[in-house]
N, C-alpha and C positions, 0 to 999 in steps of 0.2 A: 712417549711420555705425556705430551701434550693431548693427545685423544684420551690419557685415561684420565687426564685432570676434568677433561671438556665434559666426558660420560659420566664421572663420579657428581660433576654439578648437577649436568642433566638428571642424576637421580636424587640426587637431595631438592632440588626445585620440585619433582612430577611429588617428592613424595610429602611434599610442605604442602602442595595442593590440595592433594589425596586427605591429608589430613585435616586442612582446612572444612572442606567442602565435605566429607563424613563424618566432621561431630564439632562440637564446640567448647570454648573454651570452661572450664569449671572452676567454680572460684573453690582453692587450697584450700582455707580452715576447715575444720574438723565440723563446723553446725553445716556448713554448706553441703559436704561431703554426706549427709545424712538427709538432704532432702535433697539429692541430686545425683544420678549416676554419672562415669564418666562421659558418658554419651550424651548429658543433655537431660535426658528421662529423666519423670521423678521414682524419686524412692518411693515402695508403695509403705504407705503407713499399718503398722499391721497391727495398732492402739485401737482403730477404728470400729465402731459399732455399728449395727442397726440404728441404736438412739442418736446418733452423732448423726441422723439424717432425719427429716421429716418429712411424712407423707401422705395426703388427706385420702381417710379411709369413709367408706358409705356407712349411714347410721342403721341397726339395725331396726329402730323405730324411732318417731320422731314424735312425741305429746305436745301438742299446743294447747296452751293455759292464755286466758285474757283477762284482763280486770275489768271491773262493770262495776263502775262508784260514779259517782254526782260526777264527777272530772273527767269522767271518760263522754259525760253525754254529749256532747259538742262534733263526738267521731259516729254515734252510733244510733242518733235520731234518725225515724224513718220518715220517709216521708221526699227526702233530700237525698241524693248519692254526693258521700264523700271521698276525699281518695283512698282514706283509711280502709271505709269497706271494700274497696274496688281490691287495694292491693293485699289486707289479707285475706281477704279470698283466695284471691289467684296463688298466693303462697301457699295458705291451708290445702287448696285443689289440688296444689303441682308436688303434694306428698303425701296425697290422700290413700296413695295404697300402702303406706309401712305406718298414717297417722290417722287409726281408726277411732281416738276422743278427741274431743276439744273438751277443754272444764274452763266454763265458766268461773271467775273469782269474785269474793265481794267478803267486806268487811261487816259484820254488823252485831253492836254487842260488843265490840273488845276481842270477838270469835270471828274468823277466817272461814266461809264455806264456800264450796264450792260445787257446781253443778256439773256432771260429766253429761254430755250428748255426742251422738256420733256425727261425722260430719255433714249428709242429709238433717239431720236434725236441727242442726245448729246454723243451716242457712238461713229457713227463714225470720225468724225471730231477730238474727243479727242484718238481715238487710230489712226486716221490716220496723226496728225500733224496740222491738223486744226486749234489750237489756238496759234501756234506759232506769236510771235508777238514782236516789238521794242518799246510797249506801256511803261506807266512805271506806280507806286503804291504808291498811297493816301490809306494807310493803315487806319485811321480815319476816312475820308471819307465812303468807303469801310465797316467798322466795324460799322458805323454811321447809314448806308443806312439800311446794315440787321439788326440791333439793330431795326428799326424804322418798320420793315415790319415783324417782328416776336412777336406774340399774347404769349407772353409767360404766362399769367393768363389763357390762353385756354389749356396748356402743349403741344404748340409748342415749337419745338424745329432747331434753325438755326447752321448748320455744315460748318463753311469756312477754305474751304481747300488754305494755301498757305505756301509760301517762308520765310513770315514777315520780307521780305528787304524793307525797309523803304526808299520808294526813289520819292518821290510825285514831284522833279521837277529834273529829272537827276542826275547829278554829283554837282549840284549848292549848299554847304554848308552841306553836309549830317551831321557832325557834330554840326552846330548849331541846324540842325529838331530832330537829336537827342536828346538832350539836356532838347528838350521842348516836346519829345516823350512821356515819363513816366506819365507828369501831366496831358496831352490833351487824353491818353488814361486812369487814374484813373478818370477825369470829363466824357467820354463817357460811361464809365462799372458804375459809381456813380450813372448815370442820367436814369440809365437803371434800379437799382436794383435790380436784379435778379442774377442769376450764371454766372461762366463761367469757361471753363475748358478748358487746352491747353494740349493736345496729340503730344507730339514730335515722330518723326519717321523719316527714313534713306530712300536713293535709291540709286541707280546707277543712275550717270546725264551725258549727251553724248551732243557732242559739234557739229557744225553743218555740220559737215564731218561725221559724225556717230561714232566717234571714244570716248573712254571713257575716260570723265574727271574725277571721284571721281565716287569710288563703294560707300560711303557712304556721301553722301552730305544730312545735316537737311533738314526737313521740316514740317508743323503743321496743325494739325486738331483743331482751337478752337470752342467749341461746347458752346452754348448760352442757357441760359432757366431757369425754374426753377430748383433748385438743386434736387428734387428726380427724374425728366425727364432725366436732362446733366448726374446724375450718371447712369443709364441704356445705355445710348448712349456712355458715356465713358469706360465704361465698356465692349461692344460691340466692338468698333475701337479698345480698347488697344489689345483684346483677336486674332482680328484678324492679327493685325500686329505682336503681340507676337508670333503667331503659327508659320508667314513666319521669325521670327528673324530681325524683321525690325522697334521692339517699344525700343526706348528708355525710356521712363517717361511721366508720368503725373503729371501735377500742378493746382489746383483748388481755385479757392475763392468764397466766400458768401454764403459757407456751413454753415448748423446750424447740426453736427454730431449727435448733441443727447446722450442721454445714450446709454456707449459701450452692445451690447448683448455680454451673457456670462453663460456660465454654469462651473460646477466642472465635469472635465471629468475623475478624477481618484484621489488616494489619500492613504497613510498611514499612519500609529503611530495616529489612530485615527477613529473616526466613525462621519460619516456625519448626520446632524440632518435633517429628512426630505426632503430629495431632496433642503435644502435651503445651503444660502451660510453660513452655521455655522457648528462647529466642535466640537465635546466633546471626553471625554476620553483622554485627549493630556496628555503621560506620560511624564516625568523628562526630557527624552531625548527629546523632540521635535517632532514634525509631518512632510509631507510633502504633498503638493497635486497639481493638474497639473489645471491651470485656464483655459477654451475654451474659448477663444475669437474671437468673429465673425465678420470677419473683409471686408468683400466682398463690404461693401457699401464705403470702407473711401480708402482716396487716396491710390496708389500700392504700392509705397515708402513703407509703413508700412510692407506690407506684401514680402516683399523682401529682407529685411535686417533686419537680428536679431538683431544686434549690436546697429541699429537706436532705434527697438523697445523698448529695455532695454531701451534705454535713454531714451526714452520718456513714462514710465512706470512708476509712482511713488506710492510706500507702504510706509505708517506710522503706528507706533504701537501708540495707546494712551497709552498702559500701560508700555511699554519699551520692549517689547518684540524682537528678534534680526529675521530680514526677509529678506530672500536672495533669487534670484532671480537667481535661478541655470543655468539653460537653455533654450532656445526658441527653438521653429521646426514648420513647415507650414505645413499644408495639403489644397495643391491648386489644384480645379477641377477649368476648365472651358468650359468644357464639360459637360452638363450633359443633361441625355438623349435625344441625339444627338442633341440638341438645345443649341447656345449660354449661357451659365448661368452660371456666376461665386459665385463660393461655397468657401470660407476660413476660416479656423482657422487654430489661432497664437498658439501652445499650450504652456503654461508658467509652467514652472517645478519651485517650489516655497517651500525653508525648514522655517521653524519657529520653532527657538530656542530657550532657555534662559527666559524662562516666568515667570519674576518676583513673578509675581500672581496669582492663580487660575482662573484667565480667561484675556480677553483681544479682542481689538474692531482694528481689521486694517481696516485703507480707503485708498482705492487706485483710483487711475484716470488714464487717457491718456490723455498726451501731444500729439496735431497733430502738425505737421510737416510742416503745410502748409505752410510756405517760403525756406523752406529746397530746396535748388537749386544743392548740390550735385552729381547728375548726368548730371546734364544741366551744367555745369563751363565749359568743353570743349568747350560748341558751344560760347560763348561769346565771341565778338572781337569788336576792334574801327575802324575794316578797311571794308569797302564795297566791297561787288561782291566774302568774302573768300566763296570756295568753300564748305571745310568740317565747315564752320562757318556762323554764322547768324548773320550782323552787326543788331544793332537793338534791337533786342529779350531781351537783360540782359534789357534794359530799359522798354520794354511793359511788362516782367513779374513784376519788379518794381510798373509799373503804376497799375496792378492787383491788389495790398495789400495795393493800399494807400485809404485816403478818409473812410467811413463807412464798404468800403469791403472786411472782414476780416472772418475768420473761427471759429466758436465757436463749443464748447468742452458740455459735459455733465456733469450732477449732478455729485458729489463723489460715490462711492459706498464702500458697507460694507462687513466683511466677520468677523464674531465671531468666536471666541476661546475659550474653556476652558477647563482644567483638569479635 
């Protein structure tokens, strides 16, 4: 009798092991139950789309358009090498085979023209001084005209390079065209529907003696099209001016991000269930594990400041569990084999404590950032012609986020826990 009590233990113990150690605990209620099998796995979401992910596709052409008014002459005198010339060159070159014009822009008359040249053409002229000019900029116009001649449902994509000094009739009321700047630009990006993305960047601008007015005077690359096109393109200009130390920031609207990509790139005080995002074995003391986040498609901001990212990183426990969000670190390529290509992850270092219960369901998301003007507060002013400042710009980026076009975020995501 006593051997079959001894054997019946022996098998209720081997098989509490067995059980332990081949799957983990799942938390009961019925929401958990639906993003969680009994094993730990998740449930596969079968809501899911294509659009519920985003992914930067190659443009099928790329038009670059420049402005050539009194205010650009500072970037385009000959005579001097600026960095302005230096770098869109090298940008205009390094898309020289799918960006057979460049069109020149200029205001004159209250009327908008523009000169088209191919890119041979449009070298020397633009390193010799050639578009220096006393024209002035119908930015709307301007933004109107390439809006109108870019096939963006073909994944064209239109690059206008300029100043964005806002000065469509002189010195005549600049403050009242302001004013009505922001709304006349969120009706022209409205009417467009599609993206747009503004690349700020620096030069040295030289005055017409040759001599130097400001080693860093703004100026902008806003790129048009569809969002998975504009983010390849933006991605490209920022990398290049970031190499020469000459990118301040980008700012984007009419993204749809999608769900963040993301894997579990390491992890303790615990075992991973299947390469998925769930956890077992979490003793008394708590777990910890490092989130990859892949971040190369969404605007840079993110991926440059940890402090922002925290902020915009939100963990909830349903079952009360205590989830701290230790540290952040970047691993940025934008190099990779020897070809343009940006590569990032955020990695988030992440403890979970205090686990009321035998298990437990965190959903976390990403808050984007897209009105976050933080690095861009220097260049805003109310006065015309500032050198290291762009009158204007605080209002067109304004007019960017008003109206329908706005940046949306992705589904929640899940990550299971249990003891």
């Amino acid at each position: 009798m006593k051997k079959i009590i001894i054997f019946t233990a022996l098998v209720v113990i081997i098989a509490l092991i067995i059980s332990s150690v081949g799957s983990c605990s799942v938390c009961s209620n019925e929401s958990h139950r639906n993003l969680f099998n009994e094993d730990g796995t998740a449930v596969v979401d079968t809501t899911l789309t294509e659009t519920d992910f985003f992914q930067i596709e190659n443009p099928s052409r790329v038009h670059f358009y420049m402005e050539a008014s009194g205010s650009m002459n500072g970037f385009l005198r000959g005579g001097v090498p600026t960095d302005f010339k230096t770098d869109v060159w090298e940008i205009i070159n390094y898309y020289s085979n799918i960006a057979p014009t460049v069109s020149v822009l200029s205001t004159d008359g209250g009327v908008t023209k523009g000169i088209d040249l191919s890119v041979a053409e449009f070298q020397n002229p633009f390193n010799g001084g050639g578009f220096v000019s006393g024209l002035s900029t119908n930015l709307c116009q301007m933004i109107g005209t390439i809006i109108e001649n870019t096939k963006a449902e073909k994944n064209e994509v239109a690059v206008f390079i300029s100043d964005m000094e806002y000065d469509p009739v002189g010195a005549v009321a600049p403050k009242v065209l302001a004013s009505v700047f922001a709304t006349d630009i969120a009706k022209i990006l409205t009417n467009f529907g599609y993206s747009a993305c503004l690349v700020v960047a620096t030069s040295n601008s030289i005055d017409k003696h040759g001599a130097l007015q400001t080693p860093n005077r703004p100026y902008y690359y806003l790129i048009l099209g569809k969002a998975e096109c504009v983010a390849g393109v933006r991605n490209c200009i920022s990398i290049m001016l970031d190499d020469k130390h000459h990118f301040v920031d980008n700012i984007e609207t009419g993204f749809n991000y999608g769900k963040v990509p993301h894997k579990i790139v390491d992890y303790s005080g615990c075992t991973q269930v299947r390469n998925e995002d769930s956890f077992s074995g979490i003793s008394d003391a708590g777990c910890s594990f490092v989130l990859g986040l892949e971040l190369e498609n969404y605007r840079w901001l993110l991926t440059t400041d940890s402090v922002l990212l925290k902020e915009c990183l939100h963990f909830e426990s349903q079952n009360g569990a205590q989830v701290v969000i230790d540290s952040i670190s970047f691993d940025v390529q934008n190099i990779i084999d020897k070809q343009l290509q940006r590569d990032v992850m955020a990695k988030v270092h992440i403890s979970v404590t205090q686990m009321p219960y035998d298990c437990d369901i965190l959903t976390w998301n990403l808050d984007i950032p897209a009105t976050n003007t933080s690095k861009l507060q220097h260049l805003f002013t109310d006065i015309p012609n500032s050198l290291n400042q762009t009158f204007s710009i605080k209002e067109f980026i304004t007019g960017m986020f008003r109206e329908s076009l706005v940046c949306k975020e992705g589904k929640d995501n899940y990550i299971h826990i249990a003891k």
